[in-house]
ROTORSE-306442 format. One record per residue (C-alpha): residue number from 1; x, y, z; residue in one letter. Coordinates in nm, 3 decimals. Each point is the difference from the previous one (the first is absolute). Layout:
N
<NUM,<X,Y,Z>,'A'> ...
This chain:
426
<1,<3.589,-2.027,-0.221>,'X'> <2,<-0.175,-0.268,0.119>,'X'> <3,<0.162,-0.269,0.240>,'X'> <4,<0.052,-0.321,-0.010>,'X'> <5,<-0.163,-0.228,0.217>,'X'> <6,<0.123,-0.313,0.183>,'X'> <7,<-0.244,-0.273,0.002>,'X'> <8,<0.010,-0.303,0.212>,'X'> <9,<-0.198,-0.304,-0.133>,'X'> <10,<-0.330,-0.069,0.234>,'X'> <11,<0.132,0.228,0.260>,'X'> <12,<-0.256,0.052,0.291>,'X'> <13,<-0.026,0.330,0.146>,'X'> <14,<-0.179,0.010,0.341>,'X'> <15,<-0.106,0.328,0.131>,'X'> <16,<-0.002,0.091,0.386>,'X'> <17,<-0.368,0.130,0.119>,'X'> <18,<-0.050,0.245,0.282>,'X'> <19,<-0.331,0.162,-0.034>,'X'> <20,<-0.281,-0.260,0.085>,'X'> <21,<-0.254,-0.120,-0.249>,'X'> <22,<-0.305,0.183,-0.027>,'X'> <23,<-0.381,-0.187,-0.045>,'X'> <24,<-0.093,0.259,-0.300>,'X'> <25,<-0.026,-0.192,-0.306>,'X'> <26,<-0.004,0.204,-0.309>,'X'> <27,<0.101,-0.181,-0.283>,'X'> <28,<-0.257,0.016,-0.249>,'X'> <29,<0.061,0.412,-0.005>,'X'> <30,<0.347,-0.020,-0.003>,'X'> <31,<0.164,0.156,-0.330>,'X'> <32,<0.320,0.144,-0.073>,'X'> <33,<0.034,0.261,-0.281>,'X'> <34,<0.317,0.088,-0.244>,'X'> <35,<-0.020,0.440,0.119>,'X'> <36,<0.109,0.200,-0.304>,'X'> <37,<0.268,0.223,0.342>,'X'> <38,<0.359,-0.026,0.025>,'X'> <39,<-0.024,0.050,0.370>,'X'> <40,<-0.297,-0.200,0.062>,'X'> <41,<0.026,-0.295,-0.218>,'X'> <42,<-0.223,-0.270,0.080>,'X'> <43,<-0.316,0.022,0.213>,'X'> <44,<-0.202,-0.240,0.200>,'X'> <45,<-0.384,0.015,0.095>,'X'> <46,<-0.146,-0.303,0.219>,'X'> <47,<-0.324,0.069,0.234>,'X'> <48,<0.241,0.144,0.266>,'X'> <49,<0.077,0.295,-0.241>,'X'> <50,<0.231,0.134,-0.208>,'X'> <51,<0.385,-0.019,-0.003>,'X'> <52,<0.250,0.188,-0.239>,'X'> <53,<0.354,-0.161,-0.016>,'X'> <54,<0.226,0.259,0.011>,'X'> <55,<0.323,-0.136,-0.250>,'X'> <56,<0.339,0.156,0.160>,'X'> <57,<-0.137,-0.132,0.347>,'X'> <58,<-0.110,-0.314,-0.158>,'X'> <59,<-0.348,0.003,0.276>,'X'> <60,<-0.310,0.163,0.068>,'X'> <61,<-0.044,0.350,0.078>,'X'> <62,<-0.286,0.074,-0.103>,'X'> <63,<-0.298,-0.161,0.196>,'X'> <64,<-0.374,0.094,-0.029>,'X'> <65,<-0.267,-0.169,0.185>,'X'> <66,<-0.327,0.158,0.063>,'X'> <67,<-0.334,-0.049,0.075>,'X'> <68,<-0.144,-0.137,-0.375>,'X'> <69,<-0.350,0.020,-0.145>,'X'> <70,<-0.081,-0.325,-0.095>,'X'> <71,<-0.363,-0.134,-0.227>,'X'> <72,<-0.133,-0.054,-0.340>,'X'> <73,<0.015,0.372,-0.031>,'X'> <74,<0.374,0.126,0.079>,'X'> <75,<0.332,-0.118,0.052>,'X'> <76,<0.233,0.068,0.239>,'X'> <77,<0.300,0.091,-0.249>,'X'> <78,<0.068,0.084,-0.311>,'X'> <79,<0.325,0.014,-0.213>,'X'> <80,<-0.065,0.211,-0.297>,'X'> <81,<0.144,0.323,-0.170>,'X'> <82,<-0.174,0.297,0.073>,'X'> <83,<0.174,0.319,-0.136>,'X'> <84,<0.047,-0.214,-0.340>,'X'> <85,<0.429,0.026,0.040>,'X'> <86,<0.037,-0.375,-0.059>,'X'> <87,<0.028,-0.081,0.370>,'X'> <88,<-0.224,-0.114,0.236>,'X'> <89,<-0.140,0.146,0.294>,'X'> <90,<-0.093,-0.184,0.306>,'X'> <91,<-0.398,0.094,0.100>,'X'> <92,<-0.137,-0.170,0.369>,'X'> <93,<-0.366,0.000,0.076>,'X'> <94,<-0.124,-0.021,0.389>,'X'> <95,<0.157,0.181,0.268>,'X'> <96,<0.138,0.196,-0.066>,'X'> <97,<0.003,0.014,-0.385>,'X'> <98,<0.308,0.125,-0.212>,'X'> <99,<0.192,0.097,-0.269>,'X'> <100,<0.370,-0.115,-0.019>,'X'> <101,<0.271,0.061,-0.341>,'X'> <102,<0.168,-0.290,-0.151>,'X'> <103,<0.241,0.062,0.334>,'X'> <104,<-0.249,-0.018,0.261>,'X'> <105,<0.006,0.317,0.073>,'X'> <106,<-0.354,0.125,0.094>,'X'> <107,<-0.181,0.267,-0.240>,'X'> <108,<-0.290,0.033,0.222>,'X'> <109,<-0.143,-0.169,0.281>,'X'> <110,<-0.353,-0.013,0.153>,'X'> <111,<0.006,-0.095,0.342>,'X'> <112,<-0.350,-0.048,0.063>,'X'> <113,<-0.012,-0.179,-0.310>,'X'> <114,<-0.259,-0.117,-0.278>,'X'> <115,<-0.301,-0.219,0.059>,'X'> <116,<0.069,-0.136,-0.379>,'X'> <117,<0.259,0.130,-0.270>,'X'> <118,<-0.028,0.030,-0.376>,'X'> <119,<0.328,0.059,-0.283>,'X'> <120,<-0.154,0.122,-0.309>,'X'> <121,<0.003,0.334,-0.161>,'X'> <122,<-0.211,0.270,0.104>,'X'> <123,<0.222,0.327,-0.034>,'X'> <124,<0.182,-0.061,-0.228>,'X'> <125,<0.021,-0.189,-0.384>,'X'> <126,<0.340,-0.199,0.035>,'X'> <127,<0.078,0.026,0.406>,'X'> <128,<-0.169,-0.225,0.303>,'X'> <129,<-0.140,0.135,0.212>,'X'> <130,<-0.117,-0.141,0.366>,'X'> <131,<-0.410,-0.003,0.050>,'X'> <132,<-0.020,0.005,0.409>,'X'> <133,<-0.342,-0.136,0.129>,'X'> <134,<-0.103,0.147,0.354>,'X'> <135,<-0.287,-0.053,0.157>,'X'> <136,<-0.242,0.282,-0.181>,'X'> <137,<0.223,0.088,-0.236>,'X'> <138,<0.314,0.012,-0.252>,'X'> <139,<0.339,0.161,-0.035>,'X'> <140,<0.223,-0.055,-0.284>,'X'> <141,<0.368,0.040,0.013>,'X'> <142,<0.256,0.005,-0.286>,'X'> <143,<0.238,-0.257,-0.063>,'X'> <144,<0.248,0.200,0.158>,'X'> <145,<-0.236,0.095,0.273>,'X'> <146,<-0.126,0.311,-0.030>,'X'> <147,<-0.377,0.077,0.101>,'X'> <148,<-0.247,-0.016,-0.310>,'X'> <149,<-0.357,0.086,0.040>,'X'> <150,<-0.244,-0.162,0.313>,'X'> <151,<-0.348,-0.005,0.030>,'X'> <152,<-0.250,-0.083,0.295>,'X'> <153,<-0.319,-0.163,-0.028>,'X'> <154,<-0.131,0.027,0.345>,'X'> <155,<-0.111,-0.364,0.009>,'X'> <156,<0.250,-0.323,0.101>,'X'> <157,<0.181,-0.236,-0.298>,'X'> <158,<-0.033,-0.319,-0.029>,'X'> <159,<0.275,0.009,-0.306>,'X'> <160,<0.050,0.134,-0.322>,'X'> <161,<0.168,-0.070,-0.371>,'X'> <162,<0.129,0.195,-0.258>,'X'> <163,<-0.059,-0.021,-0.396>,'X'> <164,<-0.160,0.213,-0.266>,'X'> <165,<-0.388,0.043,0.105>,'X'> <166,<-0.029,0.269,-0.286>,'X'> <167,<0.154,-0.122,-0.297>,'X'> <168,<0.201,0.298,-0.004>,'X'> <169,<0.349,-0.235,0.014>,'X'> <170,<0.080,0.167,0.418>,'X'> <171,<-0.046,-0.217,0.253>,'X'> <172,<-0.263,0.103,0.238>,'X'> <173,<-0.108,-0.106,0.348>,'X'> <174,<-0.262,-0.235,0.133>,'X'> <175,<-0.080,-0.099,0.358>,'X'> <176,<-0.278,-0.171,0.176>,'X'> <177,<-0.129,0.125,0.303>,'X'> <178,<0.008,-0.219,0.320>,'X'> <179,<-0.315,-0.163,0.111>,'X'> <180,<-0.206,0.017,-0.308>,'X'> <181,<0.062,-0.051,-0.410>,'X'> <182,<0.014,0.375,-0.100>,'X'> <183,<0.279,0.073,-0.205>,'X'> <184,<0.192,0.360,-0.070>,'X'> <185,<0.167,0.078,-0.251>,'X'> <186,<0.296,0.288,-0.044>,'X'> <187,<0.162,0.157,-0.324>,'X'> <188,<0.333,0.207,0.077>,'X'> <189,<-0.051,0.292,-0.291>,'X'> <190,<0.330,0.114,0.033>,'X'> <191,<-0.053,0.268,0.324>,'X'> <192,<-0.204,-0.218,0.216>,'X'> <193,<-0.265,-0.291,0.028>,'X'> <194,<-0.342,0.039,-0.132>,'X'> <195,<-0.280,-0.237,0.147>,'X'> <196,<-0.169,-0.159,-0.283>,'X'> <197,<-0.224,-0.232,0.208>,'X'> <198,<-0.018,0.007,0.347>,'X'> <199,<-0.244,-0.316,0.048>,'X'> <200,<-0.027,-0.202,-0.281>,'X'> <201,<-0.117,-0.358,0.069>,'X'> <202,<0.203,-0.203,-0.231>,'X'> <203,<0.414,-0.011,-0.034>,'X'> <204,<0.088,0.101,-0.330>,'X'> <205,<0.382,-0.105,0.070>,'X'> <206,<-0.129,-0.386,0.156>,'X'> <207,<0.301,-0.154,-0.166>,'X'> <208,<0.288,0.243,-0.039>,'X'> <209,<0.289,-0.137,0.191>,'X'> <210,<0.335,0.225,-0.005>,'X'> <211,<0.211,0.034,-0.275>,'X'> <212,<0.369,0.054,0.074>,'X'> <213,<0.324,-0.142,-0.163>,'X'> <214,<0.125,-0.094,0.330>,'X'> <215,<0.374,-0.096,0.014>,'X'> <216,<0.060,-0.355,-0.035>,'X'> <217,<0.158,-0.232,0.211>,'X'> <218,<0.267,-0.212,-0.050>,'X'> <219,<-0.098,-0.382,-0.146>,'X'> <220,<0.056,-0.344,0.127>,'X'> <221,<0.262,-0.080,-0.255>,'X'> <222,<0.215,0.151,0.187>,'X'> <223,<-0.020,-0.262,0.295>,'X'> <224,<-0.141,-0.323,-0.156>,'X'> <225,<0.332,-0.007,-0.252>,'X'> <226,<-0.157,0.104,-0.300>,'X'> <227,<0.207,0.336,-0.072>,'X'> <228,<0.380,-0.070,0.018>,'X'> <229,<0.198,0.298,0.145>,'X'> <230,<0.465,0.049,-0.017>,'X'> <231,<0.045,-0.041,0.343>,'X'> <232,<0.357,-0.142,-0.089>,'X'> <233,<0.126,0.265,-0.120>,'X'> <234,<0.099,-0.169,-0.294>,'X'> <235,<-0.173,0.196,-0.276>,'X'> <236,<-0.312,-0.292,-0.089>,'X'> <237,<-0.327,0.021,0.197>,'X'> <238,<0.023,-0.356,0.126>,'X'> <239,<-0.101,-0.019,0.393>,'X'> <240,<-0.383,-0.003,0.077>,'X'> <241,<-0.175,0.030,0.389>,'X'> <242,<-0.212,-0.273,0.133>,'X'> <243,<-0.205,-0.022,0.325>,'X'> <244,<0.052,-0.358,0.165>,'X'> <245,<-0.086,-0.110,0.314>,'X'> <246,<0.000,0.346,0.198>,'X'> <247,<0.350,0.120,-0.182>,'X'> <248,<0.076,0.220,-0.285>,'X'> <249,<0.223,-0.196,-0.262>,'X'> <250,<0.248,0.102,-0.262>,'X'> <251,<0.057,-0.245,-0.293>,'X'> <252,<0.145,-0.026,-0.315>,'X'> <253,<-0.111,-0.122,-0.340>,'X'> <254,<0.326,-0.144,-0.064>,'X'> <255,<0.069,-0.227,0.284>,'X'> <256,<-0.384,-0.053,0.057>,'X'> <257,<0.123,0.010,0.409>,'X'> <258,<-0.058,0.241,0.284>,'X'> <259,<0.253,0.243,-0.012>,'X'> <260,<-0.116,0.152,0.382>,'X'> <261,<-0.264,-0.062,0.188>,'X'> <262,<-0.076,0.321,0.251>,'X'> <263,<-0.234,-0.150,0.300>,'X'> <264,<-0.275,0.245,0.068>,'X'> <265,<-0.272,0.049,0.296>,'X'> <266,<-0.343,0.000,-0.126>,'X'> <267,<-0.155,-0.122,-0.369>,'X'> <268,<0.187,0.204,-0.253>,'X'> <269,<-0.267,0.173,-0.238>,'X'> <270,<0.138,0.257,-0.202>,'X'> <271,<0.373,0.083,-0.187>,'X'> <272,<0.206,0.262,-0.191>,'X'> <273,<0.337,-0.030,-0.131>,'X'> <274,<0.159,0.382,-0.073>,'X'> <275,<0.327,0.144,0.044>,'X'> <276,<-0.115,0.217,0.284>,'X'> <277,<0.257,0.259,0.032>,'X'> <278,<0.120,0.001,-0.329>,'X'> <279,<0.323,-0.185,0.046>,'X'> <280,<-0.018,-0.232,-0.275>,'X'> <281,<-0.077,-0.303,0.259>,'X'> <282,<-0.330,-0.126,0.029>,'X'> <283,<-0.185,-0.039,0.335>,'X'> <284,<-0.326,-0.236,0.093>,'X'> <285,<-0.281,0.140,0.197>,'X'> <286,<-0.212,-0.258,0.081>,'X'> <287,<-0.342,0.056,0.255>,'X'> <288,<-0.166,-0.280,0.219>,'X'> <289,<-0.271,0.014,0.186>,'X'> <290,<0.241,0.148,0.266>,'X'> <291,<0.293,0.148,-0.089>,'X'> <292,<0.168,0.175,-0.271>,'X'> <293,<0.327,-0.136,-0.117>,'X'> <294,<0.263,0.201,-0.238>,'X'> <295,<0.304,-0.261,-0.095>,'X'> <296,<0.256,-0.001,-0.219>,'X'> <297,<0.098,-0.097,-0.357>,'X'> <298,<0.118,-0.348,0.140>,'X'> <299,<-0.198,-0.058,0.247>,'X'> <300,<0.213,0.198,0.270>,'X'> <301,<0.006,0.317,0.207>,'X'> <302,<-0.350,-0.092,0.134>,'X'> <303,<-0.234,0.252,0.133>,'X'> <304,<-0.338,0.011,0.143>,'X'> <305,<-0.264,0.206,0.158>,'X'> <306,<-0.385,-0.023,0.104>,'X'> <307,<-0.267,0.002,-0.188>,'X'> <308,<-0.241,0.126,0.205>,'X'> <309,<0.032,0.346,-0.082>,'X'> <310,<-0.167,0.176,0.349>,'X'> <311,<0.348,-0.187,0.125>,'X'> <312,<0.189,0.345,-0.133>,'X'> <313,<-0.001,0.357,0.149>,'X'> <314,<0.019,0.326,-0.154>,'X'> <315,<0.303,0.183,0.048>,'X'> <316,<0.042,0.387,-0.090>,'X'> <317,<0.258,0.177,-0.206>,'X'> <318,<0.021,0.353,0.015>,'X'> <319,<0.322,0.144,-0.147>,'X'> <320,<0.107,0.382,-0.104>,'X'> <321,<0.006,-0.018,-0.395>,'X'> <322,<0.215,0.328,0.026>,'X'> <323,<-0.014,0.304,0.286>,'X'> <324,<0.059,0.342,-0.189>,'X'> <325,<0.079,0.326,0.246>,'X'> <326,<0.077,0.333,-0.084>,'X'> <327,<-0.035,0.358,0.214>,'X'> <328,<0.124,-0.103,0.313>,'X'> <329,<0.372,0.092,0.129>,'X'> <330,<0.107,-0.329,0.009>,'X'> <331,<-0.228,-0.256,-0.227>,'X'> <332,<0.182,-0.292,0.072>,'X'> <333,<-0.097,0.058,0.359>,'X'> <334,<-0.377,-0.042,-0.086>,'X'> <335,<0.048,-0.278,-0.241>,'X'> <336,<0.155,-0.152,0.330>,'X'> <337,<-0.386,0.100,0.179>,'X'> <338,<-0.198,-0.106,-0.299>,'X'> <339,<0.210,-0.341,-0.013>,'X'> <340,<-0.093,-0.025,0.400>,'X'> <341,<-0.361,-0.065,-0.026>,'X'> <342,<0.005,-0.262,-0.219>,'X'> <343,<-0.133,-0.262,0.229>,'X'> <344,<-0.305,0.223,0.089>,'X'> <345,<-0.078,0.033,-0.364>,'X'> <346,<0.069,-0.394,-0.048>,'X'> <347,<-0.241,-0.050,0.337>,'X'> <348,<-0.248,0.195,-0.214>,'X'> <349,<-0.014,-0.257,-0.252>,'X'> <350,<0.029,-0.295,0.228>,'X'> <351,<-0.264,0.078,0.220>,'X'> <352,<-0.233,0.085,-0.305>,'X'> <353,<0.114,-0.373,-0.133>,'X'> <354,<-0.135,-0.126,0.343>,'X'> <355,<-0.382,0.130,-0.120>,'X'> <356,<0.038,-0.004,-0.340>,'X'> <357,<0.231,-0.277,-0.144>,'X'> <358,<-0.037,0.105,-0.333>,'X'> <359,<0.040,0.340,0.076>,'X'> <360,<0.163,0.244,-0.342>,'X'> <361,<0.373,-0.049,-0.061>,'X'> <362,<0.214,0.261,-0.189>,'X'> <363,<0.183,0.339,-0.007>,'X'> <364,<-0.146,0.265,0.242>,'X'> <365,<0.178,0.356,-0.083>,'X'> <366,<-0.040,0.292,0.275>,'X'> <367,<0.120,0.331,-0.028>,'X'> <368,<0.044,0.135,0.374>,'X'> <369,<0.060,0.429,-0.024>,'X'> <370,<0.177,0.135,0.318>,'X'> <371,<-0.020,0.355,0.075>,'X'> <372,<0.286,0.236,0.130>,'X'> <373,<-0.117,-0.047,0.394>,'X'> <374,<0.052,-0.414,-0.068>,'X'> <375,<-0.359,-0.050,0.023>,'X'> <376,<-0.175,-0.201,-0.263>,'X'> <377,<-0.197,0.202,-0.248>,'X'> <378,<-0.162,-0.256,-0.183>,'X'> <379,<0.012,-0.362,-0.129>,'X'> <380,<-0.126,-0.067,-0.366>,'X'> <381,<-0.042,-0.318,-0.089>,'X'> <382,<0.170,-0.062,-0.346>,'X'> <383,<-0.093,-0.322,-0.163>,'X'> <384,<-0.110,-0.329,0.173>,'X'> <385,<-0.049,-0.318,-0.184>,'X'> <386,<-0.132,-0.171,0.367>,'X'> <387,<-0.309,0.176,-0.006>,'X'> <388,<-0.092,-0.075,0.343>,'X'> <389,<-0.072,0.326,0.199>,'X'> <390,<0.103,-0.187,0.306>,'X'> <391,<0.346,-0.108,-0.113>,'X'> <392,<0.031,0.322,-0.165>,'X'> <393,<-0.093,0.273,0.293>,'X'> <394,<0.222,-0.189,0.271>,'X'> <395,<0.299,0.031,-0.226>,'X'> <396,<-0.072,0.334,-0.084>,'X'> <397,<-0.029,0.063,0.369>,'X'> <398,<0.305,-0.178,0.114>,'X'> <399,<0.218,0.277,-0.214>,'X'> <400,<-0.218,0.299,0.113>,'X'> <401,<0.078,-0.087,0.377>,'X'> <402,<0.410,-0.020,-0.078>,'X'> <403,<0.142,0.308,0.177>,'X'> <404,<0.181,0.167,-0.266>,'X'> <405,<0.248,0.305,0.042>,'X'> <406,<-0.060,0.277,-0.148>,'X'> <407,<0.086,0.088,-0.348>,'X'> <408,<0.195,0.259,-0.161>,'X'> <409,<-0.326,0.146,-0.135>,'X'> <410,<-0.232,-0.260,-0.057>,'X'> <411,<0.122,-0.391,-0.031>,'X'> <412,<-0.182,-0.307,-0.232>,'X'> <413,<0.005,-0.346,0.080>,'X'> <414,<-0.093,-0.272,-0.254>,'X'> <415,<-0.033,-0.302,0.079>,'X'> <416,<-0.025,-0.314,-0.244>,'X'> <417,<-0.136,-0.320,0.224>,'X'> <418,<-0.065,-0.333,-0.143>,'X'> <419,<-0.244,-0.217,0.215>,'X'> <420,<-0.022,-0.385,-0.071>,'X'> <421,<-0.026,-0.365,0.168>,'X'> <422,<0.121,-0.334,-0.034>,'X'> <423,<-0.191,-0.250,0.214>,'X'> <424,<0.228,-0.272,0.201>,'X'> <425,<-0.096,-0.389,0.090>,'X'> <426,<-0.056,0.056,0.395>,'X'> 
């Protein structure tokens, strides 16, 4: 049910600032974006980063910054659905580059990054897939990050595009070469790419710019009053948002007055209005050129957070899904020693997140056998959505090392472990 909500004619809200103002100006890139995720409901991209808001905690925790490709022929991020399930992934270009889901969560991550990125599809007919420039060569990934095909051409890349060279309706690949106006051009054939031209002397694909339905942001009518929102409660869309004089303001069509007025540090540049946790209420999130601010459906319960997303730190999750034991005399006992080296296998992931910020997130199952003598027999490595070998062996070794009794006759331990991050305002 939704509640009511107490208004207070031209009430002024001020809001308490701890954090000092930062010199970055980024409002021309600032956007906020209506995200089709019940957990992550709104997010927020500005030339900091990226932020997710997540809608119980009513804040960012999710916070990407990175360092972005920039230029007439890439862009640093891109919001667009891969996989074609209706939702959009989150795709970074630079250093490193990366694949997140509609969550955040990363699909794939290339810490040494690409020198230019293309969406378009190669593999595939329907799905994107992620064209990686290097220096003498490509790699394609998937939308959900698996490795395509890759091909080296022995000689340095200035750039490339992507469009149909053969008229065959598949996109192929061309690139020009650094230092010179040789062109090469690549067809995937459905195994691997053939070289079609290695030095032609005139770009076939001159204009082709990249074609993506990218997800769109949310428009100004939100803030300048031109969309009316029920932030009464009282069943009629009647209150509309305004930016005025460095404050976010909530008035109404009926009495034509400033129903709250919500000071604010910085020039406010982008809004939302959403019930964020799915209460029924409706919530503000409104982005300066500083800080993010979620507030209430009246003006009240005021929040607010940087916008400068290298502010935040990644912090690492690693939980048992489930710890199954059988063999041993007393399995409840080893539970107990599988349980104890949880914080190893949780420094596994955290020191990985150190390196690699957007390192694979997931379920990681591992089958550990014991043999009669307690001495570990072998470790098999069941499924692993992280797919980082790094992550992935230190776990694995952290349950090898546990010294486990011996079994009855021979003794299985399963163990279910989820591994994920939220990142924290520091």
């Amino acid at each position: 049910m939704k509640r009511s909500a107490k208004w207070i004619g031209a009430m002024a809200i001020g809001v308490g600032l701890c954090v000092a103002a930062t010199s970055a100006a980024w409002a021309s890139d600032t956007a906020i974006y209506d995200w089709p995720d019940d957990e992550y409901p709104v997010v927020i991209e500005n030339s900091s980063g990226v932020f997710m808001i997540h809608g119980e905690e009513g804040k960012p925790t999710r916070a990407f910054s990175w360092r972005e490709n920039s230029g007439d022929h890439d862009k640093g991020r891109r919001f667009v659905d891969m996989t074609g399930d209706g939702l959009p992934e989150i795709v970074g270009s630079g250093t490193p580059t990366f694949i997140t889901d509609s969550k955040g969560l990363p699909r794939a991550s290339f810490e040494d990054g690409c020198r230019q990125v293309w969406v378009a599809n190669i593999v595939g007919r329907t799905d994107l897939d992620l064209v990686c420039v290097k220096r003498q060569g490509i790699e394609v990934y998937t939308g959900e990050g698996r490795p395509g095909p890759s091909v080296s051409l022995g000689r340095n890349i200035d750039f490339c595009r992507v469009g149909d060279i053969t008229n065959d309706t598949t996109n192929d690949v061309e690139c020009k070469y650094s230092g010179s106006n040789q062109f090469v051009r690549l067809e995937y054939n459905g195994d691997v790419f053939d070289v079609l031209n290695p030095s032609a002397e005139q770009a076939r694909l001159e204009d082709v710019e990249e074609t993506i339905d990218a997800w769109p942001a949310v428009q100004e009518a939100v803030w300048t009053g031109e969309q009316a929102f029920d932030l009464s409660g009282d069943g009629a869309a009647e209150e509309t948002i305004h930016f005025s004089g460095g404050a976010v303001e909530i008035h109404s069509r009926v009495e034509k007055e400033a129903l709250a007025r919500i000071e604010v540090q910085g020039t406010p540049e982008a809004a939302i209005v959403k019930d964020l946790n799915g209460d029924g209420s409706m919530q503000i999130v409104a982005v300066t050129d500083q800080r993010i601010y979620v507030i209430g459906e009246a003006g009240e319960d005021v929040a607010h957070f940087s916008a400068n997303a290298s502010r935040y730190t990644r912090q690492p999750r690693a939980k048992y899904r489930s710890i199954n034991v059988n063999g041993f005399e007393d399995n409840e006992a080893v539970r107990e020693l599988v349980k104890g080296v949880k914080d190893d296998i949780g420094q596994c992931y955290g020191s990985r997140l150190r390196s690699a910020p957007f390192a694979g997130t997931g379920r990681h199952v591992v089958r550990v056998m014991v043999g009669e003598d307690g001495s570990v027999d072998q470790v098999q490595q069941r499924h692993s959505d992280v797919r980082d070998s790094t992550i992935e062996s230190c776990a694995n070794n952290a349950l090898e090392r546990i010294n486990y009794p011996a079994p009855e006759a021979s003794g299985l331990v399963n163990a279910n472990i989820i591994f994920t991050f939220v990142d924290e305002e520091g």
